[in-house]
C-alpha positions in Angstrom: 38.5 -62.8 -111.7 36.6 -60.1 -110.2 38.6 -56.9 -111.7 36.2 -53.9 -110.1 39.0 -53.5 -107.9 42.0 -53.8 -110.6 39.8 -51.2 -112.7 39.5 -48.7 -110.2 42.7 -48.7 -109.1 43.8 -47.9 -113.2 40.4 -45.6 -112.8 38.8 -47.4 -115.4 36.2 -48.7 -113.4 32.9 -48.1 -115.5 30.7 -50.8 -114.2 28.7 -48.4 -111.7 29.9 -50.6 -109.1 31.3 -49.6 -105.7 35.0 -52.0 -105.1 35.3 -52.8 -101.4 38.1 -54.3 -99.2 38.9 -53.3 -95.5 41.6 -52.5 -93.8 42.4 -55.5 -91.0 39.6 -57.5 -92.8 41.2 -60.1 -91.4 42.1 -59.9 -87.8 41.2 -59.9 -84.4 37.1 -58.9 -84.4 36.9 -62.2 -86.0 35.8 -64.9 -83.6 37.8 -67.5 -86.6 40.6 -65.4 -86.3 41.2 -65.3 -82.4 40.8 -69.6 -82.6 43.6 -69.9 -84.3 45.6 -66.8 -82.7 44.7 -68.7 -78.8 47.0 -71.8 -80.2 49.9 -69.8 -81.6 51.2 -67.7 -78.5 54.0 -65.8 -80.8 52.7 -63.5 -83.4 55.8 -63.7 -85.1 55.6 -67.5 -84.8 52.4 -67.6 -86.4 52.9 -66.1 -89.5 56.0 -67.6 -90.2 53.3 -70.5 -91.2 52.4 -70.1 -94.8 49.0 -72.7 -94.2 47.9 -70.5 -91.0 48.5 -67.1 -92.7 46.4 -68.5 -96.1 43.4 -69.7 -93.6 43.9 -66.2 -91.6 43.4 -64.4 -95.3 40.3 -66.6 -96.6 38.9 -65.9 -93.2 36.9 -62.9 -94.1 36.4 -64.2 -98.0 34.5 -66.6 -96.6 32.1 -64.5 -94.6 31.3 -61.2 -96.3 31.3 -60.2 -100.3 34.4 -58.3 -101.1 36.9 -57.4 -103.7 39.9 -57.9 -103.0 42.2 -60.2 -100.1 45.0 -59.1 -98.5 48.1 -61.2 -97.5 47.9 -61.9 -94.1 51.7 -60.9 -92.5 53.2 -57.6 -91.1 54.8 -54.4 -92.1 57.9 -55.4 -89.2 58.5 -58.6 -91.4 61.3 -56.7 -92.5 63.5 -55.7 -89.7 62.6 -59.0 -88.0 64.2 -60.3 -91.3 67.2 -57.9 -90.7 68.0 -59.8 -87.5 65.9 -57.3 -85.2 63.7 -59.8 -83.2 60.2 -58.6 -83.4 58.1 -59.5 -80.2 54.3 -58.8 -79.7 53.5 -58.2 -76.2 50.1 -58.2 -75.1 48.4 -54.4 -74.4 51.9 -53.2 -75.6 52.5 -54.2 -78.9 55.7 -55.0 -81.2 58.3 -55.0 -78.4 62.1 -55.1 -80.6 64.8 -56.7 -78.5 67.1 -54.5 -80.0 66.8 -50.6 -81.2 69.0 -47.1 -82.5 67.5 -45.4 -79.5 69.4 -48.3 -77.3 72.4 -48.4 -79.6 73.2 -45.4 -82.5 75.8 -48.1 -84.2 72.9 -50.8 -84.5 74.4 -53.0 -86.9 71.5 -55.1 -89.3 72.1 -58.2 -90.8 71.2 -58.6 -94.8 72.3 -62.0 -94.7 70.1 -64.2 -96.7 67.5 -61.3 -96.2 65.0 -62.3 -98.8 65.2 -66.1 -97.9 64.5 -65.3 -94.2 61.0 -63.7 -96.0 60.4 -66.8 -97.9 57.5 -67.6 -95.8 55.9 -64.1 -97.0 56.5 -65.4 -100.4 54.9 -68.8 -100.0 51.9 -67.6 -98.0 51.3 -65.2 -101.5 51.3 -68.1 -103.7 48.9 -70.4 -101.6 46.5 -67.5 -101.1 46.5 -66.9 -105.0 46.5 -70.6 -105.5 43.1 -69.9 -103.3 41.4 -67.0 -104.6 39.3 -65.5 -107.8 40.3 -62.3 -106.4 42.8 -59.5 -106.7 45.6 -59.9 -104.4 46.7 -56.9 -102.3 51.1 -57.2 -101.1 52.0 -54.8 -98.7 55.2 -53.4 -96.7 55.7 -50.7 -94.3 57.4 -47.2 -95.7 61.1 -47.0 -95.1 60.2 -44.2 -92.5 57.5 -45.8 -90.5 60.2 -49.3 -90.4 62.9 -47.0 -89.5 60.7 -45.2 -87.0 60.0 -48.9 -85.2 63.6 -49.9 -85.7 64.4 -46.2 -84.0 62.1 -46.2 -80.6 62.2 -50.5 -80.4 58.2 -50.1 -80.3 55.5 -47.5 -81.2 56.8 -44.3 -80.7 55.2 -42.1 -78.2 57.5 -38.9 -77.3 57.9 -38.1 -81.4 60.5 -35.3 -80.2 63.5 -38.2 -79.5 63.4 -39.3 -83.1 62.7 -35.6 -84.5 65.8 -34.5 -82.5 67.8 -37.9 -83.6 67.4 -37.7 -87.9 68.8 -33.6 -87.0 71.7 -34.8 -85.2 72.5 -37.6 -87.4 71.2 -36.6 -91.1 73.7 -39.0 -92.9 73.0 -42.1 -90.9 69.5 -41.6 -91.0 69.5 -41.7 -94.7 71.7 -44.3 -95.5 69.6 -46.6 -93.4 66.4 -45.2 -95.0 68.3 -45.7 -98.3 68.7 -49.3 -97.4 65.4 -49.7 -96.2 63.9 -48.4 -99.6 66.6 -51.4 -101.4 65.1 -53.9 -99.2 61.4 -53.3 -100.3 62.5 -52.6 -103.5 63.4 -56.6 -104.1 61.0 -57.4 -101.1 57.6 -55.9 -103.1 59.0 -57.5 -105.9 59.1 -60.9 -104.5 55.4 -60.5 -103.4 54.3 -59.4 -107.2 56.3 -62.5 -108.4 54.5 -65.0 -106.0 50.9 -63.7 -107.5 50.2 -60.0 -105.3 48.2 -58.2 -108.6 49.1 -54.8 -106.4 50.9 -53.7 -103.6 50.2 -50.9 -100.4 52.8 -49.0 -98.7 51.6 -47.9 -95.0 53.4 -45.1 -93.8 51.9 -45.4 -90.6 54.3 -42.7 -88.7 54.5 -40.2 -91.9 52.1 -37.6 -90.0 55.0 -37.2 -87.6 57.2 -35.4 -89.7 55.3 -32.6 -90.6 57.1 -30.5 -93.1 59.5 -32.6 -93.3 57.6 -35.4 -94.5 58.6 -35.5 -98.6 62.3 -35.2 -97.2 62.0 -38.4 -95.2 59.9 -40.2 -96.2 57.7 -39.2 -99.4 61.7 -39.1 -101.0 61.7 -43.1 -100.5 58.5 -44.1 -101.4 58.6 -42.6 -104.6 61.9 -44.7 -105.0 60.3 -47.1 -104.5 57.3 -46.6 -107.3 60.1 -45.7 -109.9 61.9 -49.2 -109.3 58.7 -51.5 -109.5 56.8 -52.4 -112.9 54.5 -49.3 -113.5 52.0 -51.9 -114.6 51.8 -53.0 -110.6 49.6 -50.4 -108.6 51.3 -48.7 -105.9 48.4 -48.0 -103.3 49.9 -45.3 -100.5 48.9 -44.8 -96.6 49.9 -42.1 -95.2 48.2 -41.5 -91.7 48.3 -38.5 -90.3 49.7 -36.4 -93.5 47.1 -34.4 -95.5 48.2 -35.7 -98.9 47.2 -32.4 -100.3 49.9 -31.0 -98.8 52.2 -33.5 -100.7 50.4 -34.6 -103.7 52.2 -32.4 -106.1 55.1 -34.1 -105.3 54.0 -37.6 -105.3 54.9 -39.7 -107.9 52.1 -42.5 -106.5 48.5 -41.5 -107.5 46.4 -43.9 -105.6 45.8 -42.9 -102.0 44.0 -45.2 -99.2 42.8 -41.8 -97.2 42.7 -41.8 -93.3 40.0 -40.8 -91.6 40.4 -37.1 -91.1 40.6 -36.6 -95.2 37.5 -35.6 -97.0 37.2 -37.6 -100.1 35.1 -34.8 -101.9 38.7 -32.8 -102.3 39.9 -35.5 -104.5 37.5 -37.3 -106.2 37.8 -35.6 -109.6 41.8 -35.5 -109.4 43.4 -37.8 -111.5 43.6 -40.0 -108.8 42.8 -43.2 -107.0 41.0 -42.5 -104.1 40.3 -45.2 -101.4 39.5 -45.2 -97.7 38.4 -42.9 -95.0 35.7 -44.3 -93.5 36.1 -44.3 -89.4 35.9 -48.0 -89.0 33.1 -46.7 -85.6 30.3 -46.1 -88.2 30.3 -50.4 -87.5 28.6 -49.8 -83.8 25.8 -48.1 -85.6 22.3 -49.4 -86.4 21.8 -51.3 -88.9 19.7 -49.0 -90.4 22.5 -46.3 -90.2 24.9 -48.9 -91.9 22.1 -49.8 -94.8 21.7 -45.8 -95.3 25.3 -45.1 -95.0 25.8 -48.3 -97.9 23.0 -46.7 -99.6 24.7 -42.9 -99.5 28.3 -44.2 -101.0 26.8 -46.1 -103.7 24.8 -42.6 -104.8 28.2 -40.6 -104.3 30.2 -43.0 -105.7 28.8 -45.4 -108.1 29.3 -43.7 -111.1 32.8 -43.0 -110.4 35.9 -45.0 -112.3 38.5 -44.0 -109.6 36.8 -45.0 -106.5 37.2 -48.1 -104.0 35.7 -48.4 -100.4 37.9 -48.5 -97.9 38.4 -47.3 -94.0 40.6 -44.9 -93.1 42.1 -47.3 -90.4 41.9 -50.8 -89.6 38.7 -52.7 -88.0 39.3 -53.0 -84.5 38.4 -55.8 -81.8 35.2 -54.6 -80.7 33.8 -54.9 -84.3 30.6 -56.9 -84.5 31.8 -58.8 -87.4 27.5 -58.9 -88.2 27.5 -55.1 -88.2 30.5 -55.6 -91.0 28.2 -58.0 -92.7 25.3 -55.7 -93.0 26.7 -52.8 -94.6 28.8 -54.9 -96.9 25.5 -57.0 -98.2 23.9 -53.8 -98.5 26.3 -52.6 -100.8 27.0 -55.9 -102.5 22.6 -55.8 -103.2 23.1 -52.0 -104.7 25.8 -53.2 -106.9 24.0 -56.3 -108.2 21.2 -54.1 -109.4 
């Protein structure tokens, strides 16, 4: 196995080799990808298919050098698993039938909750079965899934749900108490079924602004105490300067958005991963060659250092534009 990756994430990484993986390395700015996504109309549908969501992951293995795969699935798996039907409506996004905003006494259903995820767990153990690679799990914070469950889509007027958690502080945490439970056994499951590490996304934590370590940073570090310590926890909170946080954080590796500057935590015990604007891929090529040629210099020598974006590639990616700066950097690393 390739354990640059595993190494860095323990920052013990002393190969002078740069890791790399990408956020939404698989996805749709891959001609491969949007073949398969034309015959499966329903998202939901789609990954429900452990064979499909293998393919979807080996997709980008097979194309460019990198260091680790990620499970293809979704951070809504989970209410979709609590009886919240998850749609994915074209220029709109994940559409719930079924939402707190519509309904304050939402009832979810736990039922058989972990074998209505089975196909995540499946889809794990064929990718592994597949791979020489680490294996990245995910799941969404308990915020950002209460967040979705909350507005029924992506939130837009962040004042509803701001004015909702003051008006109704005991609900709101004894769902985000159940919602930590559920990933609890859910991450779990993944680490059982081969994931060598898991990510949280907190994709909605940089709404909550002070409030962030009350409701949300409060549950993920739940969640970090009940898993093995020898898993790595990888956190992504966008929109929250984790400076503002970090001394209160009992996870130390950090995927970094894009308006974090890496140089502020390099030399803290920490993991530091991400950041990169995933635009820099409609430069040159030249640019891309430099900019592979820039991060190797910074970061090379580092133990504690992966390279990452700081959110995921987008459908206008030329997937050749990906290719070049990843080969670049594959060549410096070789040498």
């Amino acid at each position: 196995m390739n354990d640059n990756f595993l190494n860095a994430l323990q920052r013990t990484n002393a190969n002078r080799y740069v890791p790399v993986w990408l956020l939404r390395q698989a996805g749709r700015y891959l001609p491969e990808y949007r073949k398969i996504r034309a015959k499966n109309e329903d998202f939901f549908a789609m990954i429900k298919k452990p064979e499909v969501c293998c393919e979807l992951t080996l997709q980008p293995l097979r194309r460019f050098k990198l260091d680790a795969a990620i499970t293809f699935t979704d951070i809504l798996t989970i209410p979709d698993a609590l009886g919240l039907e998850v749609e994915f409506v074209k220029n709109k996004g994940p559409v719930f039938k079924k939402s707190f905003l519509q309904n304050k006494s939402l009832r979810l259903d736990q039922t058989n909750f972990l074998d209505r995820l089975d196909y995540v767990f499946q889809a794990t153990n064929l990718i592994k079965s597949n791979i020489d690679l680490p294996l990245i799990g995910f799941c969404g914070s308990p915020w950002t899934i209460f967040t979705y469950m909350f507005y029924g889509e992506s939130p837009k007027n962040f004042a509803i749900i701001k004015d909702y958690i003051r008006e109704n502080i005991e609900s709101t945490e004894e769902t985000l108490d159940l919602l930590t439970q559920l990933s609890i056994v859910y991450l779990k499951e993944q680490a059982k079924y081969g994931a060598d590490c898991l990510q949280i996304f907190d994709s909605w934590g940089g709404i909550l602004g002070d409030d962030y370590v009350k409701y949300s940073l409060k549950y993920i570090n739940e969640i970090r105490k009940e898993l093995p310590q020898n898993i790595p926890i990888i956190l992504y909170s966008r929109g929250q300067k984790v400076i503002e946080f970090l001394k209160d954080s009992d996870v130390k590796i950090f995927n970094f958005d894009s308006s974090e500057k890496l140089e502020k935590y390099i030399d803290l015990p920490l993991t530091v991963q991400g950041n990169l604007d995933p635009k820099v891929f409609n430069n040159s090529d030249q640019k891309l060659i430099s900019l592979a040629e820039d991060i190797y210099l910074k970061f090379s020598q580092k133990n504690n250092y992966i390279c990452n974006l700081g959110s995921g590639l987008t459908p206008d990616i030329n997937p050749e534009k990906v290719g070049t700066f990843l080969n670049h950097l594959r060549f410096l690393n070789s040498q």
